[in-house]
C-alpha positions as CSV (number, residue, x, y, z in Angstrom):
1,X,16.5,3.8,-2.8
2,X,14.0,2.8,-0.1
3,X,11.5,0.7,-0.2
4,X,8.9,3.5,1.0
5,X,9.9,5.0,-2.8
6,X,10.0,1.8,-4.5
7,X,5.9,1.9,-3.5
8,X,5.4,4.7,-5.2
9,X,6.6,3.3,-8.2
10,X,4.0,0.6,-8.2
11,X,0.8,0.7,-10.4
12,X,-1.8,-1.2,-7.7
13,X,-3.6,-1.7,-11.1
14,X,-1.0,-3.9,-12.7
15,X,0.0,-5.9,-9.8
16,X,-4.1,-6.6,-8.8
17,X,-4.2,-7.5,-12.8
18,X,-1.9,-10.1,-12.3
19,X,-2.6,-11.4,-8.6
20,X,-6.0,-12.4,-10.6
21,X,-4.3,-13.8,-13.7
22,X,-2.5,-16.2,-11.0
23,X,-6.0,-16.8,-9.8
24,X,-7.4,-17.9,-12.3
25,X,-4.3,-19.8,-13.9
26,X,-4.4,-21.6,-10.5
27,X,-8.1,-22.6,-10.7
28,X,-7.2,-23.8,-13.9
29,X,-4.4,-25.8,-13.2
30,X,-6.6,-27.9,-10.6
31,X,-9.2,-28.0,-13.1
32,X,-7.3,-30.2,-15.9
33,X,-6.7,-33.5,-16.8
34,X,-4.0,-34.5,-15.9
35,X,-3.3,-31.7,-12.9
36,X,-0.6,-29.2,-13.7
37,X,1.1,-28.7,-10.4
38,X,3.8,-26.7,-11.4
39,X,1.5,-24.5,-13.1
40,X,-0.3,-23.7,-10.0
41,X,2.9,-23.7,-8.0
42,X,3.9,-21.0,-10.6
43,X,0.5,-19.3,-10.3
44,X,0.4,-19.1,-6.5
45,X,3.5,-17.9,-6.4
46,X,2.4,-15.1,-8.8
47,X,-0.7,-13.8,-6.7
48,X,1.6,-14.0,-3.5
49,X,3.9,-11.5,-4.8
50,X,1.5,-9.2,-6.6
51,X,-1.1,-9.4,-3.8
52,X,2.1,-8.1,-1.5
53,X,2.7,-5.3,-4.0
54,X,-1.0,-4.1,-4.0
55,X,-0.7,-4.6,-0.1
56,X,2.6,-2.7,-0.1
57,X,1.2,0.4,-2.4
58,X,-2.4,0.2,-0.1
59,X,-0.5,1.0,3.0
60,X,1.3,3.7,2.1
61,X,-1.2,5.6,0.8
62,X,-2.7,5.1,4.0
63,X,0.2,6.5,5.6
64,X,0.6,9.2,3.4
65,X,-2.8,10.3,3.7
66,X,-2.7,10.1,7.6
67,X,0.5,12.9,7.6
68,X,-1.1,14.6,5.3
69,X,-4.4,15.2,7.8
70,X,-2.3,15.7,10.6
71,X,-0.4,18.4,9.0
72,X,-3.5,20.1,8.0
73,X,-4.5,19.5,11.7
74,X,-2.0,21.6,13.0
75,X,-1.9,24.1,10.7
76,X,-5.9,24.6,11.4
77,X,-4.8,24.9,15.1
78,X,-2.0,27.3,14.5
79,X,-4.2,29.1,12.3
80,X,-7.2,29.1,15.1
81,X,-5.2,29.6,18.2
82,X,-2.0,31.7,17.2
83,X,-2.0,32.8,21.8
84,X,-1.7,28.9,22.6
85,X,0.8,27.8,20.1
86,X,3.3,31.0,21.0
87,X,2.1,30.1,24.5
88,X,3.0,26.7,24.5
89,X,6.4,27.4,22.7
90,X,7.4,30.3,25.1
91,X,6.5,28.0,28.4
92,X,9.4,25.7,26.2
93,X,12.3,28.2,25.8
């Protein structure tokens, strides 16, 4: 499995819930008497690798939607200009 599908499989929602739970656990953890830094250690480390996830899932939509508009690009030019696309294929062969 790739990671391109392993992206899909990610629910930005989830991850972005729990990039801000290690947020705020992290503000936390600074905030107490006496400071937990394990806690935050543990915290940082959770936002790291659920802000990547979100990251991850937020650029491949983007690249998903940009094939998707340039498919529907050329099909709007095949559909406009059927003498230059066999033109252009015949100048090919």
């Amino acid at each position: 499995m790739t990671i391109d599908l392993i992206s899909l499989r990610l629910i930005a929602l989830y991850c972005a819930a729990l990039a801000g739970t290690g947020v705020i656990w992290g503000y936390y953890a600074l905030l107490v008497e006496p400071k937990a830094y394990m806690l935050f250690v543990v915290s940082l480390a959770l936002t790291a690798s659920n802000g990547w996830n979100v990251y991850r899932k937020w650029q491949y939509s983007l690249f998903f939607v940009f094939i998707l508009h340039f498919l529907l690009f050329l099909f709007l030019i095949l559909l406009s200009h059927p003498f230059l696309v066999f033109r252009f294929i015949a100048s090919r062969l």
